[in-house]
C-alpha positions in Angstrom: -2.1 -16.9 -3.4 -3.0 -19.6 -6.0 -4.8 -19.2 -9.5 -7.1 -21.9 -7.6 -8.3 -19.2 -4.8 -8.6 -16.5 -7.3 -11.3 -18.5 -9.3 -13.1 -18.4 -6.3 -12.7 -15.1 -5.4 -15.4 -12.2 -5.8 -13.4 -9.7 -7.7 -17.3 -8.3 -8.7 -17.8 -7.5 -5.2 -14.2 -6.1 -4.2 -14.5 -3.5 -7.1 -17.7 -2.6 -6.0 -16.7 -2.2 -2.2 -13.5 -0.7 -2.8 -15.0 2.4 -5.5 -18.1 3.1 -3.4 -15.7 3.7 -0.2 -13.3 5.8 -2.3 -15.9 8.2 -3.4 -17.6 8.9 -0.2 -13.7 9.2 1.0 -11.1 10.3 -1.6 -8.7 13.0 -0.4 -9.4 16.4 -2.4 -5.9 16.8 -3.7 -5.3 19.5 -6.4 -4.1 17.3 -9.2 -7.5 15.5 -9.1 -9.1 18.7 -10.2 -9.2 17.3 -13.5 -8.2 14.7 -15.2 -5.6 16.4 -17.8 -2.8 13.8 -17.9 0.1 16.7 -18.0 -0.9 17.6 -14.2 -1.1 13.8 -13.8 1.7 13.1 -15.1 3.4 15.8 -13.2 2.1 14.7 -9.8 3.2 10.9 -9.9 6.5 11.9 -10.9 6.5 14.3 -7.4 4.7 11.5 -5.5 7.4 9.3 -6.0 9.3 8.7 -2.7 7.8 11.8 -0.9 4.6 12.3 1.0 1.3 13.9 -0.3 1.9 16.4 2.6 5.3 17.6 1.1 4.0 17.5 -2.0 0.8 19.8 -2.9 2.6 23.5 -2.4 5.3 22.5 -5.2 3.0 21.1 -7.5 0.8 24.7 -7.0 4.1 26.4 -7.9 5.2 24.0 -10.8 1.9 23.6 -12.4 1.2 28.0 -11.7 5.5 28.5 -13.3 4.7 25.6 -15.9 1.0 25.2 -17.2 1.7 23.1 -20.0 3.9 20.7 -21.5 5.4 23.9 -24.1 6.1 25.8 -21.4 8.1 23.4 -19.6 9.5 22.0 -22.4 11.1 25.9 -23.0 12.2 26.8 -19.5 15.5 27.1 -18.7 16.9 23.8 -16.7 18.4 25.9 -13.9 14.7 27.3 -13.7 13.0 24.0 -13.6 15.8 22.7 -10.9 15.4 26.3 -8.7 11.6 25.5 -8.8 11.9 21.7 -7.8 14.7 23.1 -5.3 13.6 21.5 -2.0 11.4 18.6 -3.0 14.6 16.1 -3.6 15.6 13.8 -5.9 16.2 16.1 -9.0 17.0 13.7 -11.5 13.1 13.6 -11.4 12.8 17.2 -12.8 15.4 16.8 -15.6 13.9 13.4 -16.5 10.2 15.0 -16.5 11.7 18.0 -18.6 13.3 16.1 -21.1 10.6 13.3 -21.6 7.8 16.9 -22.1 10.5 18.3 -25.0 10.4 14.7 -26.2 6.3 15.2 -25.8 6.6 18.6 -27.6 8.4 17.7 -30.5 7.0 14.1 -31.6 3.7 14.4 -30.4 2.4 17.8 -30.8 2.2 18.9 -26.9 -0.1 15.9 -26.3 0.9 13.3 -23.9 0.6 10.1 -25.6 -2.5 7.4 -25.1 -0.6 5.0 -26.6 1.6 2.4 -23.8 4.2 1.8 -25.8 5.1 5.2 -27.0 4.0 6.8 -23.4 6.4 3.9 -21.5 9.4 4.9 -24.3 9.9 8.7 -22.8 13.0 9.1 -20.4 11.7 8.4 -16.8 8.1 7.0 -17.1 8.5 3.6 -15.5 5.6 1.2 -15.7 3.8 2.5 -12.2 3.8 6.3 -13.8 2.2 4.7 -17.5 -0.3 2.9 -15.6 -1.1 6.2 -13.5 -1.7 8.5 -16.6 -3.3 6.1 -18.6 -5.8 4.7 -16.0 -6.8 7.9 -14.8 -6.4 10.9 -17.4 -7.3 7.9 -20.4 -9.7 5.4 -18.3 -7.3 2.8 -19.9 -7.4 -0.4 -17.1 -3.6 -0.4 -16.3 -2.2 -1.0 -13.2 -0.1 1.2 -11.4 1.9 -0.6 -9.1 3.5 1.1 -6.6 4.5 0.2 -2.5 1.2 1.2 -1.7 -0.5 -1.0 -3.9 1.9 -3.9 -3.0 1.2 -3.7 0.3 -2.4 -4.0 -0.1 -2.6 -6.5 -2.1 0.2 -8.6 -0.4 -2.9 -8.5 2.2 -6.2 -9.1 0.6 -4.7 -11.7 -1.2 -1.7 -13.3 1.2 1.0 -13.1 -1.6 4.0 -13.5 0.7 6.5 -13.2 -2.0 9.8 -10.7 -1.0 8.5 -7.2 -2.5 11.7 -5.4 -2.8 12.2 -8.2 -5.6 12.1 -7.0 -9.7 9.8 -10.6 -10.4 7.8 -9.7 -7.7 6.4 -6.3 -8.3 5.9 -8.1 -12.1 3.7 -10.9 -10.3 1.3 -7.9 -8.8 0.9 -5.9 -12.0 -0.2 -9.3 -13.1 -2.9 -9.6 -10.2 -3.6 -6.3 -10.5 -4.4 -6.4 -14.1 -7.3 -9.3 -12.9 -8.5 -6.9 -10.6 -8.8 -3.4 -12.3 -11.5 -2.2 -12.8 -12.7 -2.0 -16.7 -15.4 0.4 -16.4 -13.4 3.0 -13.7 -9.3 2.1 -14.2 -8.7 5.7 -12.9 -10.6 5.5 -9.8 -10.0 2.1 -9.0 -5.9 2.6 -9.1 -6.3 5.6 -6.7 -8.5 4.1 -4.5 -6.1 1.5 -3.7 -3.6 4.2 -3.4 -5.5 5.9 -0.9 -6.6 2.5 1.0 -3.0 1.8 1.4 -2.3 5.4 2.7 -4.8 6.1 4.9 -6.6 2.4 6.2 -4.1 -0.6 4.8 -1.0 1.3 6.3 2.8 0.2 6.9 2.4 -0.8 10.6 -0.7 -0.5 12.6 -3.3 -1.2 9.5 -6.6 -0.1 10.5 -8.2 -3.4 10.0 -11.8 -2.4 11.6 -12.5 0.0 8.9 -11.4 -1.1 5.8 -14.4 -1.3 3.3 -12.8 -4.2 1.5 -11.8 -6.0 4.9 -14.1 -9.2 4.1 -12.0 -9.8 1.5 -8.6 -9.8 3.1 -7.2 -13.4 3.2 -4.4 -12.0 5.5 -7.1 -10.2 7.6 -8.6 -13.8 8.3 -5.3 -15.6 8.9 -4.2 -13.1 11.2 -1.3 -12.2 8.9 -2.0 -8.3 8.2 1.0 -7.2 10.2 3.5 -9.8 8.9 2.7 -8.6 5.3 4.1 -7.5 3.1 7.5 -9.2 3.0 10.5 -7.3 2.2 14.3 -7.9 3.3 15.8 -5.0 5.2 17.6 -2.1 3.3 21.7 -2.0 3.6 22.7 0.6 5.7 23.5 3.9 4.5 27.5 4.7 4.5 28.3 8.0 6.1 31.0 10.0 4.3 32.7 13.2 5.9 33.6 16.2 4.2 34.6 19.7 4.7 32.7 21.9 3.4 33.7 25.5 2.2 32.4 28.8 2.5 34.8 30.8 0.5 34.8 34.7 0.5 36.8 36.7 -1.5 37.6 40.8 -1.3 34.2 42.1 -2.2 32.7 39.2 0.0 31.4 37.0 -2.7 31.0 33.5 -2.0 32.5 30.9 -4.5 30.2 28.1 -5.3 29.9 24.8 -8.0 27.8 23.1 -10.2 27.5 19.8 -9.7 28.1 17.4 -12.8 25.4 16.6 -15.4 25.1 13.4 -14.5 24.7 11.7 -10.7 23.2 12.6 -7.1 22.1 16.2 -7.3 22.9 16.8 -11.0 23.4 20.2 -12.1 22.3 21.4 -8.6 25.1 24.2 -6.8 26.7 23.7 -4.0 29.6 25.3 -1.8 32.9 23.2 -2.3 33.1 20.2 -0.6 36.3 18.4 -0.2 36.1 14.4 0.7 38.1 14.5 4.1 39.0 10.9 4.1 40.2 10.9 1.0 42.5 14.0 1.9 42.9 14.9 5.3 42.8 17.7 7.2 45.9 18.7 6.6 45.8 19.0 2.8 42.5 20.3 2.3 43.8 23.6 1.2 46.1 22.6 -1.1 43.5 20.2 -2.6 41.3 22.8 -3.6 44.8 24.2 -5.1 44.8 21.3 -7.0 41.1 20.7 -8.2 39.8 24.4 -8.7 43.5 26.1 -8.9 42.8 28.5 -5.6 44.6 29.4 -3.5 42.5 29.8 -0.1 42.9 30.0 3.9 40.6 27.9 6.3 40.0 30.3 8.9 36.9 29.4 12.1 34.7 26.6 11.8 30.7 27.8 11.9 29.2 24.3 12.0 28.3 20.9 11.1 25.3 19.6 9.4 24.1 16.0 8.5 22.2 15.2 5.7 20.6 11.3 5.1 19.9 10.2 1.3 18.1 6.9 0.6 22.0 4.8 0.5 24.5 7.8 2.2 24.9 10.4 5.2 26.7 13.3 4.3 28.7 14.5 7.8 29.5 17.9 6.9 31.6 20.5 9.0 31.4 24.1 7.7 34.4 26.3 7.6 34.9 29.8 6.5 37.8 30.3 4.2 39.1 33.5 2.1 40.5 33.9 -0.9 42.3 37.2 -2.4 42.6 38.5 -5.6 40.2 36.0 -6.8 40.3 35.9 -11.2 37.3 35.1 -13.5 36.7 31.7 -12.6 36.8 29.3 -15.2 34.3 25.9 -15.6 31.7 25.8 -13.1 32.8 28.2 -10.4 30.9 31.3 -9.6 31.5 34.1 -7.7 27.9 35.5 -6.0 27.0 37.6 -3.4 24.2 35.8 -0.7 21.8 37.9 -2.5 22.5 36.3 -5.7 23.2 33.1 -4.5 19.7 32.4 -3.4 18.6 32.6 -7.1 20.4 29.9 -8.1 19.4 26.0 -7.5 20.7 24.1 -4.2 20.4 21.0 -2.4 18.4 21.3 0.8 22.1 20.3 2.5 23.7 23.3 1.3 20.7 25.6 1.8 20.8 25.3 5.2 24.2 26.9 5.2 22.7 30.2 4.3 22.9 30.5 7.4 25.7 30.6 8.3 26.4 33.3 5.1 27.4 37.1 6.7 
C-alpha cells in the first residue's frame, strides 16, 4: 500500500459502507449497553486473547461483584482473582485492579479522557486507549488489534509481517487516516466485528462483505495470503508431579504462587519440576523446599494443560503427611470444601476431582 493509492482512495465512501452495515448488524453484546468507559474498559481488558463466547458470563459476574471503579479498587485481590478464576491470563485482573486504585486515587473514580494520562495506568496498552476513548469519549483513536490488522492488511494489501512491533505502528497510522471523526466508537467496533464475523482468519467471507469493493486484496486475489505473519515457536512441554497432599484430618496442602509471573498469586497443589529432580527425589525435594516430610502413595492421573509458549504434563499423585504443624509462608492446610473458595488455575481445578 503506497501514500500514492491512498490519495486515490475513497475513504468517504468506506466509512460510509462500513457504519451503515455495522448498525443493521452489530452483535448485541452486554458491554455495549452503554457507553460508560469503566464497563469498556473492563471488557477490552477480558477480550484480550479470549473469545466473545467465553467472555460475556464473567463480565455479567465482574461488572454485578464490581459496579464501579471504587468498588474494585476496594476488593480484596484474592476476591478479584477467585472472580476472574477461569477466564486466564490473570495478570490481566491485577493490572486492571491496580490501574482502577490508580483511577480512584488521582482522578476521583473517573476514567481519564485525557491519552496521555489514560495510556500511563499499569496495563492499558495503545489498542485498550484507543478502545475507551473512541467509544465511551467519541475521541477518533484507533484501536488496533489482530482483528483490525487483518482487515486492513486486506482492504489495503499491506503485506508487511504483523507479528512485527513497526508494523502494528504502520496500521495505527492507516488507521488514524481512516477513522471515522464524526462516529470513532462505532467505526473501531465495526471493524472489530467485520474481522470477526465476515473478514475472518481463513475462509473470509468475501461475497458479503459491505466494504468488499474496496478490498485491494479482494481484487488481486490475495485475501487468503493476507495477513502476513511468521509462525509462532513451539511451545516447550515441561513435566511435573503434582501433589495432592492429605494430612490426619484429610486437609489438603496447597501454595500460592509468587507475586510476580505466570498465574501470580493464583493457588495451586505443589508441583515439583520432575526433570529437574527425578522421580526418585521428589519426596525429599519437598523436604527441602517446604520442610515436609511426605509419602507418595497411588497415582490418580495425568492432566495437560497448553499456555500461549508451554505445556504443562502433569501426573497427579496422592501423598500423606502426618503430624502436619502450622505451616509457615504460603502453605495452607484446607479441607475441599474450603479449598474451592480460594483462586486456582483452570489446571489445578480440574483436580478437584480427583479430591476424596
Amino acid at each position: 500500500m503506497t501514500d500514492h493509492t491512498l490519495h486515490y482512495f475513497n475513504i468517504s465512501a468506506f466509512q460510509n459502507h462500513l457504519l451503515d452495515w455495522y448498525y443493521e448488524n452489530k452483535r448485541e453484546l452486554p458491554w455495549r449497553e452503554n457507553q460508560d468507559p469503566y464497563r469498556v474498559w473492563v471488557s477490552e481488558i477480558m477480550l484480550q486473547q479470549t473469545k466473545v463466547d467465553t467472555v460475556i458470563p464473567y463480565f455479567h459476574r465482574f461488572m454485578e461483584k464490581f459496579p464501579t471503579p471504587t468498588a474494585l479498587a476496594e476488593a480484596d485481590s484474592q476476591d478479584v482473582l477467585k472472580t476472574w478464576e477461569g477466564l486466564g491470563y490473570y495478570s490481566r485482573a491485577k493490572n486492571l485492579q491496580n490501574a482502577v486504585r490508580e483511577v480512584v486515587s488521582h482522578y476521583g473514580g473517573e476514567v481519564p479522557s485525557n491519552p496521555k494520562e489514560l495510556g500511563s495506568l499499569k496495563g492499558v496498552g495503545p489498542y485498550t486507549k484507543g478502545a475507551i476513548l473512541s467509544i465511551a469519549y467519541n475521541q477518533p483513536e484507533p484501536a488496533v488489534d489482530g482483528n483490525v490488522m487483518r482487515v486492513f492488511s486486506r482492504v489495503l494489501k499491506i503485506e508487511e509481517d504483523i507479528s512485527k512491533a513497526r508494523t502494528k505502528k504502520l496500521f495505527e497510522s492507516q488507521v488514524r487516516e481512516f477513522i471515522s471523526e464524526e462516529d470513532p466508537g462505532g467505526f473501531n467496533q465495526a471493524i472489530m466485528d467485520l474481522g470477526a464475523t465476515i473478514c475472518t482468519p481463513t475462509s473470509p467471507a468475501c461475497l458479503f462483505c459491505p466494504v468488499q469493493e474496496h478490498c485491494i486484496a479482494f481484487a488481486e486475489g490475495l485475501e487468503e495470503a493476507l495477513p502476513v505473519k511468521k509462525k509462532a515457536k513451539k511451545q516447550k512441554p515441561v513435566a511435573y508431579l503434582v501433589l495432592l497432599i492429605k494430612d490426619e484430618q484429610d486437609r489438603y496442602v496447597i501454595e500460592k504462587r509468587p507475586d510476580e509471573g505466570l498465574l501470580a498469586n493464583l493457588w495451586q497443589f505443589l508441583m515439583v519440576p520432575i526433570e529437574e529432580v527425578g522421580w526418585d527425589h521428589a519426596a525429599n525435594w519437598v523436604h527441602d523446599e517446604y520442610g515436609l516430610d511426605i509419602k507418595i502413595s497411588k497415582r490418580k492421573g495425568e492432566l495437560k494443560h497448553v499456555f500461549s509458549h508451554l505445556i504443562w504434563e502433569m501426573e497427579i499423585y496422592e501423598a500423606r503427611i502426618s503430624g502436619l504443624d502450622e505451616l509457615d509462608g504460603r502453605l495452607r492446610a484446607v479441607s475441599k470444601e474450603e479449598a474451592a473458595q480460594f483462586p486456582f488455575p483452570v489446571s489445578h481445578q480440574k483436580m478437584f476431582t480427583y479430591m476424596e
